[in-house]
C-alpha positions as YAML, in Angstrom:
chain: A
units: angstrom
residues:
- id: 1
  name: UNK
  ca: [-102.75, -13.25, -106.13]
- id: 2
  name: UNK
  ca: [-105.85, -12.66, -104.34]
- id: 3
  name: UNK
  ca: [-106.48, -16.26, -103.15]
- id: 4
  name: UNK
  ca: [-103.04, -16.42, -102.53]
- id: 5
  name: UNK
  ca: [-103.29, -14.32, -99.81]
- id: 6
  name: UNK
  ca: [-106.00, -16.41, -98.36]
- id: 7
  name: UNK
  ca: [-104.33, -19.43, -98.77]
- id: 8
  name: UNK
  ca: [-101.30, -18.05, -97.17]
- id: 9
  name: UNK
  ca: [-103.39, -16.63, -94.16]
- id: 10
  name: UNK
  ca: [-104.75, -19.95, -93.66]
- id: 11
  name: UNK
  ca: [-101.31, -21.56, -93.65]
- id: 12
  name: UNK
  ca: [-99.82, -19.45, -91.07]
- id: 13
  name: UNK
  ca: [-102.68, -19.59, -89.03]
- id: 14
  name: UNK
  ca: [-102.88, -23.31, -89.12]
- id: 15
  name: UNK
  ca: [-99.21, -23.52, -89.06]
- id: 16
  name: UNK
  ca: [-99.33, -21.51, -85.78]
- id: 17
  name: UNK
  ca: [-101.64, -23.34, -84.33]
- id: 18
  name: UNK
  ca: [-100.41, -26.88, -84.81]
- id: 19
  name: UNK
  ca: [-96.74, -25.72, -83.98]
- id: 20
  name: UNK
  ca: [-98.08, -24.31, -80.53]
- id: 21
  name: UNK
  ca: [-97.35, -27.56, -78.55]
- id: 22
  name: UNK
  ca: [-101.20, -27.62, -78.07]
- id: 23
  name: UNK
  ca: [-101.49, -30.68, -80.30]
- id: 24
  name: UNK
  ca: [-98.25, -31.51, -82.14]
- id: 25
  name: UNK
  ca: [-94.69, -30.19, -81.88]
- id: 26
  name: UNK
  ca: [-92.94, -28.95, -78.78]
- id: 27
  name: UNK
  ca: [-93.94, -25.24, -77.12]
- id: 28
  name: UNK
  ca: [-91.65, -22.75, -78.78]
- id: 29
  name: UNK
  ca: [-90.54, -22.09, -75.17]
- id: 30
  name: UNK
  ca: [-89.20, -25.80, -75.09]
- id: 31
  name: UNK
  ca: [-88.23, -25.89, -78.87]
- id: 32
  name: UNK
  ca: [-84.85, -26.14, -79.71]
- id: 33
  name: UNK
  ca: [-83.59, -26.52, -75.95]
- id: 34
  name: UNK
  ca: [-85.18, -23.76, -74.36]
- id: 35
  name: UNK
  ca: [-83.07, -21.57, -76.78]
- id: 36
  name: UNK
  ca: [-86.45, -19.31, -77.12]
- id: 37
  name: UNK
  ca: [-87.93, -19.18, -73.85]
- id: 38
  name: UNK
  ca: [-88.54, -16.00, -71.47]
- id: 39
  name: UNK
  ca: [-85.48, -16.62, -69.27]
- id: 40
  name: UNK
  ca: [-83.35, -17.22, -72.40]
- id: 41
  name: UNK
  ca: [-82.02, -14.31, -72.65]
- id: 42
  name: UNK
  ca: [-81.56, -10.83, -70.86]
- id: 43
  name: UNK
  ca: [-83.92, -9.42, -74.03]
- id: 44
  name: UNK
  ca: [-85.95, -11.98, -74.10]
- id: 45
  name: UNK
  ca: [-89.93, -10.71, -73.30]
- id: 46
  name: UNK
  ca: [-91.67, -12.36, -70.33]
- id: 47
  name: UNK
  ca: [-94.36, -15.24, -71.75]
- id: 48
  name: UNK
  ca: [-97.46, -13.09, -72.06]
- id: 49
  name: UNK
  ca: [-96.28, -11.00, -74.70]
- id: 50
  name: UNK
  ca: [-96.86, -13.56, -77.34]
- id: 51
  name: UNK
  ca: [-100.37, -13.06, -76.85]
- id: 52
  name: UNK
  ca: [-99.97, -10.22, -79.42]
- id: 53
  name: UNK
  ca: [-99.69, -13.39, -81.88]
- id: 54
  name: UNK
  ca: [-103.81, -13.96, -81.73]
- id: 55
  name: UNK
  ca: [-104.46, -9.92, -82.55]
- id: 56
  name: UNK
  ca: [-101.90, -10.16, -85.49]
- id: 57
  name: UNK
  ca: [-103.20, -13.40, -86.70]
- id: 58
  name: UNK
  ca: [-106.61, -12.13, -86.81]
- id: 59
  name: UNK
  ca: [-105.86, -9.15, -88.20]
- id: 60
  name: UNK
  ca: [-104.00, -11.49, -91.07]
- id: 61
  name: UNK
  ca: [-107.52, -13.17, -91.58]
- id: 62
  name: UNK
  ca: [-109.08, -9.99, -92.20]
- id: 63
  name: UNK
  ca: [-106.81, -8.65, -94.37]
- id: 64
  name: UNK
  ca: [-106.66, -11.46, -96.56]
- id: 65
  name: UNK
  ca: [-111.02, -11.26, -96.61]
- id: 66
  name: UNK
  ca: [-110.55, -7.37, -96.88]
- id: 67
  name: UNK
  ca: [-108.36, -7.43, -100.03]
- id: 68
  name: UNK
  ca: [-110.55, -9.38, -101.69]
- id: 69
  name: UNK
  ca: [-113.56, -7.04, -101.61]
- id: 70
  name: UNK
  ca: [-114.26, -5.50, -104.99]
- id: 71
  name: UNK
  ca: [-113.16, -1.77, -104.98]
- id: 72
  name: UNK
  ca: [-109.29, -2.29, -104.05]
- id: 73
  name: UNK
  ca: [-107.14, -0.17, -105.41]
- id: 74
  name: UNK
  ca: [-103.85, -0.64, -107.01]
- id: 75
  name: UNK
  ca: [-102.73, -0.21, -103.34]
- id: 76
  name: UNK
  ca: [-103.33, -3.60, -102.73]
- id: 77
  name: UNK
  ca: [-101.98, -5.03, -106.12]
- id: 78
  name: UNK
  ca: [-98.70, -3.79, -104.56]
- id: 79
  name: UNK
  ca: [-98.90, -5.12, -101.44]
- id: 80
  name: UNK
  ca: [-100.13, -8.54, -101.85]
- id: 81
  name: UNK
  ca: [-96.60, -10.11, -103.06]
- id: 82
  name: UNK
  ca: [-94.54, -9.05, -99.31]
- id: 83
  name: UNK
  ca: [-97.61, -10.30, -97.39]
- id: 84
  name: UNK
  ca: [-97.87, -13.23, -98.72]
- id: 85
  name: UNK
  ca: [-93.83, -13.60, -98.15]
- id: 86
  name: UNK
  ca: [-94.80, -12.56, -94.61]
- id: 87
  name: UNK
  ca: [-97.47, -15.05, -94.17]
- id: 88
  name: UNK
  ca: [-95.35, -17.82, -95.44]
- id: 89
  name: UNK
  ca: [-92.35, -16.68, -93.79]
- id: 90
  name: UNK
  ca: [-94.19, -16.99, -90.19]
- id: 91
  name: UNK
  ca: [-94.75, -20.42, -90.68]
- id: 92
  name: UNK
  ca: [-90.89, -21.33, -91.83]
- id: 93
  name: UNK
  ca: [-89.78, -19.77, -88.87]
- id: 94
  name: UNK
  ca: [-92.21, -21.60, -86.64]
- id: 95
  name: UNK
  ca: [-90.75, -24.82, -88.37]
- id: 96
  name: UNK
  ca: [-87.16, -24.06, -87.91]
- id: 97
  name: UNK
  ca: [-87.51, -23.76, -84.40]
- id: 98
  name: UNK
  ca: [-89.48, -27.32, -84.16]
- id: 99
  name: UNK
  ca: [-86.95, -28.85, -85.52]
- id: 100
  name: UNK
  ca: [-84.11, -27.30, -83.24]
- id: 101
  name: UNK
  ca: [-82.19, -25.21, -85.93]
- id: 102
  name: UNK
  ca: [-82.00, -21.68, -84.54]
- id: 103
  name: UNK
  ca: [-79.45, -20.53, -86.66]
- id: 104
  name: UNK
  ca: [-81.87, -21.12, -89.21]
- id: 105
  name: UNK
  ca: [-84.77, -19.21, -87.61]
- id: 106
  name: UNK
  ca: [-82.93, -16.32, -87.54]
- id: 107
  name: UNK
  ca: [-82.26, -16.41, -91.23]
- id: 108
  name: UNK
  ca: [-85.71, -16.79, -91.29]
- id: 109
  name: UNK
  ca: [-86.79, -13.91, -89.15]
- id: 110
  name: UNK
  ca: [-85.17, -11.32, -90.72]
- id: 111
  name: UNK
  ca: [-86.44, -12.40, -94.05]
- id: 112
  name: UNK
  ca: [-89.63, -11.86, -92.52]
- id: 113
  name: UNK
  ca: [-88.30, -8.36, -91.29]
- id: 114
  name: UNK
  ca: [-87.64, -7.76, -94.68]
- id: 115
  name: UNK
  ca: [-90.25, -8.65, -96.23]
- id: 116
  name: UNK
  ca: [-92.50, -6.71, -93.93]
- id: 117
  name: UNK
  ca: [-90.37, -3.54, -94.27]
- id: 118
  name: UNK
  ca: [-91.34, -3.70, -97.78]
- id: 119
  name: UNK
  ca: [-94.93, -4.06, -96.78]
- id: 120
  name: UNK
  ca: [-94.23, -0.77, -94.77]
- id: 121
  name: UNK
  ca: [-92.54, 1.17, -97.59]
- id: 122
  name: UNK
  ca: [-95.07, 0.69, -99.42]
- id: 123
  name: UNK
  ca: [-98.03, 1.22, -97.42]
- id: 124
  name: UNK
  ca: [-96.20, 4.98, -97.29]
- id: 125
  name: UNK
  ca: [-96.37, 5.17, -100.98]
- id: 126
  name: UNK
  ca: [-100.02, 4.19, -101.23]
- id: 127
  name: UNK
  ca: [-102.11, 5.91, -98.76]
- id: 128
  name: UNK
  ca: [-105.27, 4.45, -97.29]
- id: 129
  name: UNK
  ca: [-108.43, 4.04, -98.74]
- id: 130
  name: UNK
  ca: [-110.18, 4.63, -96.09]
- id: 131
  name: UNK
  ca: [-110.66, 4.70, -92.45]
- id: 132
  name: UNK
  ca: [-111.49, 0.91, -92.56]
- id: 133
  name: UNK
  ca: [-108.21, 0.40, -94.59]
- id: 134
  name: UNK
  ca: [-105.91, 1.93, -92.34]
- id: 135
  name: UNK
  ca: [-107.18, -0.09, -89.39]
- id: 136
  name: UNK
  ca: [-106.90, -3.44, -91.44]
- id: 137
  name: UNK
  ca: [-104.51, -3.11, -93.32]
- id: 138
  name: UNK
  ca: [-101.72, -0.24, -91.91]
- id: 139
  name: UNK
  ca: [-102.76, -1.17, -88.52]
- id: 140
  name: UNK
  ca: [-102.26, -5.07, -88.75]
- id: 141
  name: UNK
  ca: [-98.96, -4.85, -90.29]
- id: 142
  name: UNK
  ca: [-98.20, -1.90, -88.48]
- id: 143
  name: UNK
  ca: [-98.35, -4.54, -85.44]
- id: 144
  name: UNK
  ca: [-96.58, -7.19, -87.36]
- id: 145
  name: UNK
  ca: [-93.77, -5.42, -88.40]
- id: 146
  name: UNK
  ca: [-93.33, -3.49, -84.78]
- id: 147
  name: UNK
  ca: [-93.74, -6.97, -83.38]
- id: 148
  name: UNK
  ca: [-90.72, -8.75, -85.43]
- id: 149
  name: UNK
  ca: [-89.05, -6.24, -84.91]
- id: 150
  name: UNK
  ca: [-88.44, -7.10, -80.93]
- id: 151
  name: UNK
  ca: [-88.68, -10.55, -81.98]
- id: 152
  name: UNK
  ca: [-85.47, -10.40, -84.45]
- id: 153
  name: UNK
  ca: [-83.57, -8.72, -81.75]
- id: 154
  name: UNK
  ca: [-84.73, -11.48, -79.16]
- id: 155
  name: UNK
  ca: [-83.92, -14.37, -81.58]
- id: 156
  name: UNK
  ca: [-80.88, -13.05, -82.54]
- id: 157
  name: UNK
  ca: [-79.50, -12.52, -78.98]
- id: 158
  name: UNK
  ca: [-80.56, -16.50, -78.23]
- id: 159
  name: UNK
  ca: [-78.88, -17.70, -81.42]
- id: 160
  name: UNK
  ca: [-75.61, -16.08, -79.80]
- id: 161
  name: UNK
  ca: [-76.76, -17.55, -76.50]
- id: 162
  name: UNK
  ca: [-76.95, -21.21, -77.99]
- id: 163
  name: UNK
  ca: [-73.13, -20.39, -79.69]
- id: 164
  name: UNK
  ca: [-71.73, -19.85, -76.24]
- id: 165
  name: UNK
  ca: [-71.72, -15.98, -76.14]
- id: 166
  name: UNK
  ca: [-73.48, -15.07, -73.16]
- id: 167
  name: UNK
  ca: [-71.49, -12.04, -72.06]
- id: 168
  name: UNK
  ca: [-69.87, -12.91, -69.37]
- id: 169
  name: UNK
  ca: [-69.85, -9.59, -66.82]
- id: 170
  name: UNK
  ca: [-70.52, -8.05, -69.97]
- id: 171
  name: UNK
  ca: [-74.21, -9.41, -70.54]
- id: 172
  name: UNK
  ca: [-75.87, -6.72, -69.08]
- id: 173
  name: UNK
  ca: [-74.01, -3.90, -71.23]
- id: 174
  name: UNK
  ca: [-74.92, -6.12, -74.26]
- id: 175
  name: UNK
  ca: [-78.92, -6.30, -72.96]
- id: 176
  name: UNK
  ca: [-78.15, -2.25, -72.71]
- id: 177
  name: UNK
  ca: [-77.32, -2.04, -76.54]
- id: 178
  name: UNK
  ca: [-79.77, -4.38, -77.55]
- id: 179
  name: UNK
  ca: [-82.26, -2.17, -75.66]
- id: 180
  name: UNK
  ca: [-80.46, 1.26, -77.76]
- id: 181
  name: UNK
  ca: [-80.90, -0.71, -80.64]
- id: 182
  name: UNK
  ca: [-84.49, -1.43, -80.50]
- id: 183
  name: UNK
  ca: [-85.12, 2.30, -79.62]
- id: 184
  name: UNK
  ca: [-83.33, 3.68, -82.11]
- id: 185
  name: UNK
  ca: [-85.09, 1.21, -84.38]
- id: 186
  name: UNK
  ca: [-88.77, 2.39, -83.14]
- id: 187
  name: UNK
  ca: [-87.60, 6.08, -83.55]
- id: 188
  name: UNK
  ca: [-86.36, 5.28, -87.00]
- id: 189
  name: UNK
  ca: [-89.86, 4.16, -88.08]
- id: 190
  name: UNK
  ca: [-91.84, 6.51, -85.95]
- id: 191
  name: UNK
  ca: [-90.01, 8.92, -88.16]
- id: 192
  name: UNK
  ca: [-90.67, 7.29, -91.31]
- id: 193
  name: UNK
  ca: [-94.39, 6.35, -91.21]
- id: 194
  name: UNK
  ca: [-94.91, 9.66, -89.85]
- id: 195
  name: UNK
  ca: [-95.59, 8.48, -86.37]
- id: 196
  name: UNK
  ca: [-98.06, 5.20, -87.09]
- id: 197
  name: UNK
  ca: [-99.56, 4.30, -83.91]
- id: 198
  name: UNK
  ca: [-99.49, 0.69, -84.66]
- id: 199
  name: UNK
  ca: [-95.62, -0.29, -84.94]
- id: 200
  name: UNK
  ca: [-95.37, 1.40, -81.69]
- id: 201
  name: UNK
  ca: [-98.16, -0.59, -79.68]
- id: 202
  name: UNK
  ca: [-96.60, -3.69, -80.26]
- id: 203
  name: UNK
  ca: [-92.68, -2.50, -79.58]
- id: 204
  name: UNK
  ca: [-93.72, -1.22, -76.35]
- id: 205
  name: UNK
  ca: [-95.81, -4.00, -75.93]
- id: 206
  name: UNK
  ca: [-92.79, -5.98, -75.97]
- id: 207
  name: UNK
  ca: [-90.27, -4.14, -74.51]
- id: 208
  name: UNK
  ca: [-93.06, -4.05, -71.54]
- id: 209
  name: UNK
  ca: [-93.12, -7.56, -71.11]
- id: 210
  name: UNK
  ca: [-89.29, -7.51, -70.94]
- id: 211
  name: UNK
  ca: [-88.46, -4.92, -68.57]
- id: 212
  name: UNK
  ca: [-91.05, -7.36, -66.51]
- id: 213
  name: UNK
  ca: [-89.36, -10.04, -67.25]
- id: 214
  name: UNK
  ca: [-86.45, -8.75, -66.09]
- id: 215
  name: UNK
  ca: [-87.74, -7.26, -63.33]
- id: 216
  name: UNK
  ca: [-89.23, -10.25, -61.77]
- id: 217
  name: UNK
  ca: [-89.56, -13.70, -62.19]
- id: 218
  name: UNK
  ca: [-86.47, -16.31, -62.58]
- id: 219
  name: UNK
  ca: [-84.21, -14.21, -64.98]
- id: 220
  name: UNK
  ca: [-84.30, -10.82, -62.58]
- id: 221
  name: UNK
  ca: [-81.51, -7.67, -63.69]
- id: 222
  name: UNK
  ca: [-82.98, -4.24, -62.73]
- id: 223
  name: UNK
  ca: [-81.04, -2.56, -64.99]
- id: 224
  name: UNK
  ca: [-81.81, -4.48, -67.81]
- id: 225
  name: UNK
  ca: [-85.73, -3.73, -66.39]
- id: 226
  name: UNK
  ca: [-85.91, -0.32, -66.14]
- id: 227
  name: UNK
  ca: [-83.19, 0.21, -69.36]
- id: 228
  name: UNK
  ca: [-85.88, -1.82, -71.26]
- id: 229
  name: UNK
  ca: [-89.02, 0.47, -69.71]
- id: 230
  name: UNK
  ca: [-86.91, 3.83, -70.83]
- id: 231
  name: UNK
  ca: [-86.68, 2.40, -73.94]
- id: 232
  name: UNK
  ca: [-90.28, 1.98, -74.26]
- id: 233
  name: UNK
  ca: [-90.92, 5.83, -73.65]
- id: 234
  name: UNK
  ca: [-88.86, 6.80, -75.99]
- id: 235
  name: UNK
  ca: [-90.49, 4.86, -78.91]
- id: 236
  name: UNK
  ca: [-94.24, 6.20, -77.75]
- id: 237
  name: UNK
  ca: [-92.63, 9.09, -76.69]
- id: 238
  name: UNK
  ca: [-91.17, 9.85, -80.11]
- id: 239
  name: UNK
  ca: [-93.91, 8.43, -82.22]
- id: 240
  name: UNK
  ca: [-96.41, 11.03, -80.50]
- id: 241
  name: UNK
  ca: [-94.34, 13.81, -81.04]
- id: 242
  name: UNK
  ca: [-94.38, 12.85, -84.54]
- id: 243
  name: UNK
  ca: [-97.44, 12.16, -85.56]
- id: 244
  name: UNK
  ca: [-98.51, 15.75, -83.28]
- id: 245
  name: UNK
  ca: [-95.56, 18.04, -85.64]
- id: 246
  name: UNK
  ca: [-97.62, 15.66, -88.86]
- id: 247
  name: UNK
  ca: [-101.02, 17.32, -88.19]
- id: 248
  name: UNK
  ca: [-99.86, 20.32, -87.29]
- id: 249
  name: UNK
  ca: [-97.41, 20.70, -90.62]
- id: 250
  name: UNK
  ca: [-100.62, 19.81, -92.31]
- id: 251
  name: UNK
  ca: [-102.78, 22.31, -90.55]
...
């Protein structure tokens, strides 16, 4: 199980990589008829935020050298299984979309939500080993899982897009309860991981980039912007207020 970690780092990294556009395959921005690009969407992030891809993907390569450093505990036995279905996962989706089928990507996706839910459960069950632990380990899924999270709303919303549904007059009142929905989603875990700081980096990392996606650029709708931006405090707003009542309970 060990190597298979590795191997499955590797894979998704290389995967990645390759799937980029740089050398083969189409930019996931192009892919599947634009279906996935920043102006997609009302919901969909501006371009920069998938630059949170390279920390999680090193973080993945870490990991996968961390775990197999003599001294892990049975923490790790556990968790190995659901990363490696995240790892491998990552790569399917990044497939799916090369090859146009969106529908499919978003069956994808949210297997990988899954899976990485399960890598959150239990990373609450087993507690760090160590200081060095929580920042590989809780704090690169942490960033994974907050991460997918915006992603599966985003993919979902262009799936509908590429059906026909855009909305109509209604499109911003559905951006508006996509938005809800992801905050209600970051309080949710903010509650449950007792305010991790990690999950809620990379959701308000990417409901940043959309409220500026929305707020310039080709796609503009200020109240999708600032709707998106509000959204964002909440989730660090909530997740400090957390993690404060945590240490203080324990105190």
């Amino acid at each position: 199980m060990k190597i298979g970690v590795v191997l499955s780092a590797v894979v998704a990294v290389v995967v990645s990589f390759l799937g980029s556009g740089l050398w083969i395959g189409t930019p996931i921005a192009e892919a599947a008829d634009g279906a996935l690009s920043a102006t997609s969407t009302l919901v969909a992030p501006a371009g920069p935020a998938f630059s949170i891809w390279s920390v999680i993907y090193a973080g993945l390569i870490v990991y996968a050298v961390w775990q197999l450093l003599p001294g892990r505990t049975a923490r790790h036995d556990a968790l190995r299984a659901p990363i490696i279905a995240s790892m491998l996962l990552n790569p399917a989706w990044i497939l799916a979309v090369q090859f146009g089928q969106v529908w499919l990507s978003v069956l994808v996706i949210v297997a990988l939500l899954a899976a990485l839910v399960r890598v959150l459960v239990l990373m609450q069950q087993f507690r760090p080993e160590g200081v060095a632990d929580a920042v590989i380990t809780d704090g690169t899924m942490g960033l994974y899982l907050g991460w997918v999270c915006v992603a599966t709303i985003a993919n979902i919303s262009a799936w509908l897009v590429s059906l026909g549904f855009t909305g109509g007059a209604g499109a911003t009142v559905w951006a508006i309860v996509v938005l809800v929905v992801a905050a209600a989603v970051g309080l949710l875990l903010a509650r449950y991981s007792r305010g991790a700081i990690a999950p809620m980096l990379s959701i308000g990392w990417g409901l940043g980039w959309l409220a500026q996606g929305r707020l310039s650029g080709e796609l503009t709708n200020s109240t999708v912007g600032y709707t998106a931006i509000l959204a964002a405090l909440v989730v660090v707003g909530s997740t400090v207020v957390t993690r404060v009542r945590g240490r203080r309970s324990v105190t």
